[in-house]
C-alpha positions as CSV (number, residue, x, y, z in Angstrom):
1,X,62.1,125.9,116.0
2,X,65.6,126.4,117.0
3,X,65.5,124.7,119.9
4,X,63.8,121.8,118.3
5,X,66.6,121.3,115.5
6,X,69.0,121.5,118.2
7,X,67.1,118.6,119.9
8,X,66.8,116.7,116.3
9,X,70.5,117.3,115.7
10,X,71.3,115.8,119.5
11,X,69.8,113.3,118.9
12,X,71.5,112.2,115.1
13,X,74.8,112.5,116.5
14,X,73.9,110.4,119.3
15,X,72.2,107.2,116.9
16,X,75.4,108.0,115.3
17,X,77.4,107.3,117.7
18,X,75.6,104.1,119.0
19,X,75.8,102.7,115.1
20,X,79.5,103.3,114.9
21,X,80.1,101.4,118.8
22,X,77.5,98.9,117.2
23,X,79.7,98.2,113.9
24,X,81.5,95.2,113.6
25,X,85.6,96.3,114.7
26,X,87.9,94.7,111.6
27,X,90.4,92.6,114.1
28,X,93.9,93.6,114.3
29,X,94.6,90.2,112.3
30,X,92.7,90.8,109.4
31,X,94.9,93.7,108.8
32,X,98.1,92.0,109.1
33,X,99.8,91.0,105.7
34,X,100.6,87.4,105.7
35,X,104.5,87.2,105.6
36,X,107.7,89.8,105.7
37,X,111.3,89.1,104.9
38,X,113.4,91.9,106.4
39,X,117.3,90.2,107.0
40,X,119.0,94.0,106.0
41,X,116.5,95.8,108.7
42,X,117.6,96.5,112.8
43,X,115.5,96.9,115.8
44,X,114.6,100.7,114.8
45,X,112.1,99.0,111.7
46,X,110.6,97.0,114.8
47,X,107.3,98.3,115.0
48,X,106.7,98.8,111.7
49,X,106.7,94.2,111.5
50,X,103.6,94.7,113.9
51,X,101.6,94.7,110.7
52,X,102.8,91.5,109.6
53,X,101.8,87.6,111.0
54,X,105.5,86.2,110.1
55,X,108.3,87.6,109.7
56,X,112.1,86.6,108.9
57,X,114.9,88.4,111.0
58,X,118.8,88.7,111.0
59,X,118.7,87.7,115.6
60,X,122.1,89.5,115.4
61,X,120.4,92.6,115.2
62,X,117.8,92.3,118.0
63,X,117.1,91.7,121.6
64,X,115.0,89.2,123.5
65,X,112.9,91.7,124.2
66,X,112.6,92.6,120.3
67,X,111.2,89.4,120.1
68,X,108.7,89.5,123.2
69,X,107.5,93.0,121.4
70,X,106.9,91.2,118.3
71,X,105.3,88.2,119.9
72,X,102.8,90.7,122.4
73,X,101.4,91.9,118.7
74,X,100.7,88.6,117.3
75,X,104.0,88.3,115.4
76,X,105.6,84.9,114.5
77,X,109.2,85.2,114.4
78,X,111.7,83.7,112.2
79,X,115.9,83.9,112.5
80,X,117.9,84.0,109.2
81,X,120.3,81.5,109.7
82,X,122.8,81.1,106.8
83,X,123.6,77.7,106.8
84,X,125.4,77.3,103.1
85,X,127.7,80.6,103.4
86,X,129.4,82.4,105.4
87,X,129.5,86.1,105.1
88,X,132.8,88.2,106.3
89,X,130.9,90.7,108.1
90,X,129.8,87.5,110.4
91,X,132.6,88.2,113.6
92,X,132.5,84.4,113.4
93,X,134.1,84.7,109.9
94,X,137.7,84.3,110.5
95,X,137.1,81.0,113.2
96,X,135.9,79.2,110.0
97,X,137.0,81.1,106.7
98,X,139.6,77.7,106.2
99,X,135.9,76.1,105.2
100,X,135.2,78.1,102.1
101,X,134.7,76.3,99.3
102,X,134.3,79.0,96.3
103,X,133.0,83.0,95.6
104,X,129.5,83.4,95.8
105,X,128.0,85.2,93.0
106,X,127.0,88.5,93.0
107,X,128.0,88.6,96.6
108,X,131.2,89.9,96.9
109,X,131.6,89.2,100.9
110,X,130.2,86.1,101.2
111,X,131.1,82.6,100.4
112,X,130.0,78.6,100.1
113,X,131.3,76.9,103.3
114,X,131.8,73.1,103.7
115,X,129.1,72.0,105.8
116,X,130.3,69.0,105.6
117,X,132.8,69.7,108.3
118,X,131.8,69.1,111.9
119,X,133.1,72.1,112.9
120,X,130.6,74.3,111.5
121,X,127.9,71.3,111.8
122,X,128.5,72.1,115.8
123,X,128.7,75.9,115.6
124,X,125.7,76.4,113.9
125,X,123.6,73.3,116.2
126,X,125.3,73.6,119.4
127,X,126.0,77.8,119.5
128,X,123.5,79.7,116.8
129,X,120.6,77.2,117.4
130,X,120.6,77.6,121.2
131,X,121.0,81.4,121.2
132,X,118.3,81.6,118.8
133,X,116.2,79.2,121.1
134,X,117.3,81.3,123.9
135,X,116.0,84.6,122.6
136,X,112.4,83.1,122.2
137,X,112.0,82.8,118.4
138,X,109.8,80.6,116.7
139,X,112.1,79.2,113.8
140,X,115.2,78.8,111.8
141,X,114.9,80.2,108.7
142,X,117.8,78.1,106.6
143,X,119.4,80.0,103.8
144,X,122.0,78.7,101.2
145,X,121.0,75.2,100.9
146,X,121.9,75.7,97.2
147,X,125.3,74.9,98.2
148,X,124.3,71.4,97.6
149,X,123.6,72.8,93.9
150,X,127.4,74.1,93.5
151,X,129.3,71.3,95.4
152,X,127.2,67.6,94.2
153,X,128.2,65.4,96.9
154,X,127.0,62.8,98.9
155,X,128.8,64.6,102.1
156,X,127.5,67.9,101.3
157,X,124.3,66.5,100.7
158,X,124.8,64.6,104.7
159,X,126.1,67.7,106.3
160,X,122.8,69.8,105.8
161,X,120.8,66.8,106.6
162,X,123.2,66.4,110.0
163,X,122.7,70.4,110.5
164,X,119.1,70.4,110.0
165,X,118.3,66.8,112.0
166,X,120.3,68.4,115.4
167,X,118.7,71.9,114.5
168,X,115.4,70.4,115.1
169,X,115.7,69.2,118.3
170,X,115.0,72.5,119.5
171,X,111.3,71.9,118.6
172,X,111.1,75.2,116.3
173,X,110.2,75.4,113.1
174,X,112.1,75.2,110.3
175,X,111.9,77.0,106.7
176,X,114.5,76.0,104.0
177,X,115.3,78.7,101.8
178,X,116.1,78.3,98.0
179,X,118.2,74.6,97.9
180,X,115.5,72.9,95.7
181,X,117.9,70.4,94.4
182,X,118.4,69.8,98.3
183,X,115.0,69.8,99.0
184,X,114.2,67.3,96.0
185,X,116.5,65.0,97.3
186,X,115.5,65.0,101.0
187,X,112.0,64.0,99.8
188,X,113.2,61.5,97.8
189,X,115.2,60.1,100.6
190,X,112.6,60.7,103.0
191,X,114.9,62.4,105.3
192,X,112.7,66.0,105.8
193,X,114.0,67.2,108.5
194,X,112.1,70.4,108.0
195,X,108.8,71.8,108.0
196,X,108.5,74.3,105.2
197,X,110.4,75.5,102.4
198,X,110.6,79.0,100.9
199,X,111.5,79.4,97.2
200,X,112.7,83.3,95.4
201,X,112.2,84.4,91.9
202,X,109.6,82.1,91.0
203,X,107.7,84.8,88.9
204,X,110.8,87.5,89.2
205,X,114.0,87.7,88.6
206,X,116.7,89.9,89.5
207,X,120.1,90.1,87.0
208,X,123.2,91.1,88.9
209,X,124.9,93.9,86.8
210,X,128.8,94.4,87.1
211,X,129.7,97.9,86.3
212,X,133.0,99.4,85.2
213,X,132.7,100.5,89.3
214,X,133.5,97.1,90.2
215,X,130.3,97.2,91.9
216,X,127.1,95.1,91.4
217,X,123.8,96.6,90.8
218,X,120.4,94.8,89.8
219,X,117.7,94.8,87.8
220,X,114.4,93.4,88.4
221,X,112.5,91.5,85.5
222,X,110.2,88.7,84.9
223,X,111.4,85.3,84.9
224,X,112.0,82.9,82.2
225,X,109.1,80.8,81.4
226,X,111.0,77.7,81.7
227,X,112.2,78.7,85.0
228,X,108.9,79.6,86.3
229,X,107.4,76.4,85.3
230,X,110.0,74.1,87.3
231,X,109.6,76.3,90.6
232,X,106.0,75.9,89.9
233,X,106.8,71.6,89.4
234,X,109.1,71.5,92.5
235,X,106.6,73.6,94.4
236,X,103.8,71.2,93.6
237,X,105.8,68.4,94.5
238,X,106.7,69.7,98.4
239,X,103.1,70.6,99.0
240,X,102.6,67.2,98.0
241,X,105.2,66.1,100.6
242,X,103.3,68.2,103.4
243,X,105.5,71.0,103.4
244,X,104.5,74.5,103.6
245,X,105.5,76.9,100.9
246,X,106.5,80.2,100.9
247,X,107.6,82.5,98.2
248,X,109.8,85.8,98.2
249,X,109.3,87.5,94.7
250,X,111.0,90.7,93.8
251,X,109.4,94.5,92.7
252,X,106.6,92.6,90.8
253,X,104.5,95.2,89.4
254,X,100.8,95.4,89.3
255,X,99.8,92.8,86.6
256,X,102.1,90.4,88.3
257,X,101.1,90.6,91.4
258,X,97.7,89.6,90.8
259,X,99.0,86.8,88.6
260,X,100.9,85.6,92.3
261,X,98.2,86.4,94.5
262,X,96.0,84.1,92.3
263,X,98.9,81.5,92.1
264,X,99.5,81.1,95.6
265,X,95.6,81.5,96.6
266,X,95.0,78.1,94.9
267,X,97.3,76.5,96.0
268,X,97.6,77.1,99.4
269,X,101.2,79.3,99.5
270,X,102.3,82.5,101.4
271,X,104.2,85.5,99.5
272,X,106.1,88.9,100.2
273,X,107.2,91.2,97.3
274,X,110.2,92.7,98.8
275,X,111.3,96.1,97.1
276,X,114.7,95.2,97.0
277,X,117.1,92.2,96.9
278,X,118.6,93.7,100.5
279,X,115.3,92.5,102.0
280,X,115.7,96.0,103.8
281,X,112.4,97.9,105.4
């Protein structure tokens, strides 16, 4: 009797084992969430981007061979490039810190720049585009277009359209962060010189708190309903224009995050919930 269990027993574990070969493997794709902004994280956070399809980097803080790593495990990679501001941690700062235009708020080390000036037109074209080409990424990922927002001119408006025009001849991607008064305009013009946009805080907001430490802190909250509802208007209107649309939202909670999901699964739009405002990992 023993000896026949045993046999039985053999035998289950081996069926068992054919099944489990037999199942269908969920591909390494499936698990991948769709898009990861991480501009505060180094090369040490690398593999934990293999889980994501797209991801936004700070370049400064990697190596070509980052990017190969990233690329092996399906990863398409996007550099931050601040093209609005200049921050003075950048060792680049003090070669154009004659080009600020005003404080940025909430950001106590960075300002607006005057891209407008052909100075930093070339820098960021001519030196930060072809490293960035050079190091094998996939995109620019244009931040601080708002600073058409702050400074209303026609020559501000020129200068990002100059930056982004000679950006693209690098035949990468390009993602325009925030600037929807830029972006509006563009359309309008129909000078898109970009491929996709990516908007923050269309369902979050985060409220920059000055304490009696001098120092800023933040709290995350819903955002206005008026708000929402012209991110939601411009959004429709780039789709429209063919452009593809990403989101960054902020520490939305559980209810929220079904409301986005739903939102963006409609219409056709990628999101990240970042934890943090740092964009850290």
């Amino acid at each position: 009797m023993r000896k026949r269990q045993g046999r039985a027993g053999l035998c289950f574990i081996l069926m068992a084992a054919a099944l489990l070969f037999c199942l269908p493997l969920t591909s390494q794709a499936a698990d991948k969430k769709d898009f990861g902004v991480f501009t505060a994280a180094g090369r040490e956070k690398l593999s934990r981007m293999y889980s994501y399809s797209t991801v936004v980097i700070d370049p400064d803080e990697f190596h070509k061979s980052d990017i190969r790593k990233l690329h092996r495990k399906g990863v398409r990679v996007y550099g931050y490039l601040n093209t609005g501001s200049i921050e003075t941690c950048r060792p680049y700062y003090d070669s154009y810190r004659e080009l600020r235009l005003g404080a940025y708020q909430g950001w106590e080390d960075e300002y607006w720049i005057n891209v407008a000036d052909t100075a930093w037109q070339d820098f960021l074209i001519k030196d930060r585009g072809e490293y960035y080409s050079s190091i094998g990424l996939d995109g620019f990922f244009v931040d601080n277009a708002d600073v058409y927002y702050h400074y209303h001119t026609e020559d501000i408006y020129q200068g990002l359209v100059s930056i982004l025009s000679g950006l693209k001849a690098y035949d990468m991607s390009i993602i325009v962060n925030g600037g929807d008064t830029f972006v509006s305009q563009a359309i309008k013009k129909d000078q898109v010189a970009f491929d996709g946009i990516c908007q923050e805080s269309v369902f979050t907001r985060t409220v920059f708190i000055r304490k009696s430490d001098n120092k800023t802190r933040y709290r995350y909250c819903r955002q206005k309903k008026s708000v929402r509802e012209y991110y939601k208007s411009y959004l429709a209107r780039a789709r429209k224009a063919g452009l593809k649309v990403f989101l960054i939202e902020y520490r939305a909670g559980e209810d929220m995050r079904k409301q986005i999901g739903s939102y963006c699964a409609r219409n056709g739009f990628i999101w990240y919930d970042a934890h943090d405002i740092r964009l850290g990992l």
